[in-house]
Steps between C-alpha positions, in 0.01 A plus 500: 500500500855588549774229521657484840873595418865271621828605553667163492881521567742226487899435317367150434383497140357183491259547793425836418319384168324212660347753797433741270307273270329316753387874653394598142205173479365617825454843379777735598684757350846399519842729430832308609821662573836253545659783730478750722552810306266393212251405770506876651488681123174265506316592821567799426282533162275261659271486823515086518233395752736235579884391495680181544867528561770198555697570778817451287499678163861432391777616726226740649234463809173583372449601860582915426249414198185438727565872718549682151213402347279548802655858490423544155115320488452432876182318438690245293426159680837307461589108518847417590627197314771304618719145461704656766286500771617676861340613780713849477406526174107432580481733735690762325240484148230529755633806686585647134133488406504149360127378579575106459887311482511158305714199435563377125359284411183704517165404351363808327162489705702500777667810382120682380388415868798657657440850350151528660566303825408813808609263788720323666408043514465424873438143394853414374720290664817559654768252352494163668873436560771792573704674200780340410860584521536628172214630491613697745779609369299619186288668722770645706687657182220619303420724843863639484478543145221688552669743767800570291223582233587239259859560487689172454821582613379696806307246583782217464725733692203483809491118454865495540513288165680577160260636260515230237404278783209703566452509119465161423280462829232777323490296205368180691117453501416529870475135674108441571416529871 
């Protein structure tokens, strides 16, 4: 029997070992890559079965990851991974061909569940009490971020804020809900 292959990418060396380790005892075969470019030279010597990518792989969005590898092996069933969590962002790994988005911390089964889950959970929950309003403002950037296609300066010039402003606001974790 053939070992189901991983394309696990993430800058964050630390938690790239532990995944990779923990995906190893359950049986997978597991190559990393700690950027984008390495990540592409990879898929493309490799038809991974699966891929998890962090949303933020150094400076870059592992968003333009997700659509080039589903060009490259379509049938790739990818797991966005993220500690920067957005509704923009969600939405956006989805439309890219992302077939599940999750927060860090993220149990590993609930990572292995996410790459075969077909459907949609009409069971969950909406939130109990309204978004906050930084949360809002997180929300509200990361969607403008995403129109000016990641460009930080664009993007603080359609804020109408300085750029290190925006800067320093990017490297915040997102306030929960």
């Amino acid at each position: 029997m053939m070992q189901e292959t991983i394309l696990l990418v993430d800058d964050e060396k630390h938690f790239l070992d532990i995944l990779c380790r923990a995906l190893v005892r359950r049986g997978y075969l597991v190559t990393t890559a700690s950027d984008i470019e390495s990540a592409l030279i990879k898929a493309a010597q490799v038809d991974f079965e699966f891929a998890i990518i962090d949303l933020r792989i150094g400076i870059d969005s592992g968003l333009p990851l997700v659509k080039q590898l589903k060009e490259i092996i379509p049938e790739t069933r990818i797991v966005m991974l993220t500690g920067y969590a957005s509704i923009a962002t969600a939405v956006e790994a989805i439309k890219l061909g992302a077939t599940h988005y999750l927060t860090k911390p993220a149990d590993v089964e609930d990572i292995i569940a996410a790459f075969t889950k077909e459907q949609g959970d009409e069971k969950i929950k909406p939130a109990e009490n309204p978004i906050s309003v930084q949360r809002l403002e997180w929300e509200h950037i990361q969607k403008v971020l995403q129109e000016c296609d990641n460009n930080v300066s664009a993007a603080a010039r359609a804020l109408g804020m300085h750029r290190r402003t925006l800067q320093r606001k990017l490297q915040k974790r997102p306030v929960k809900q």
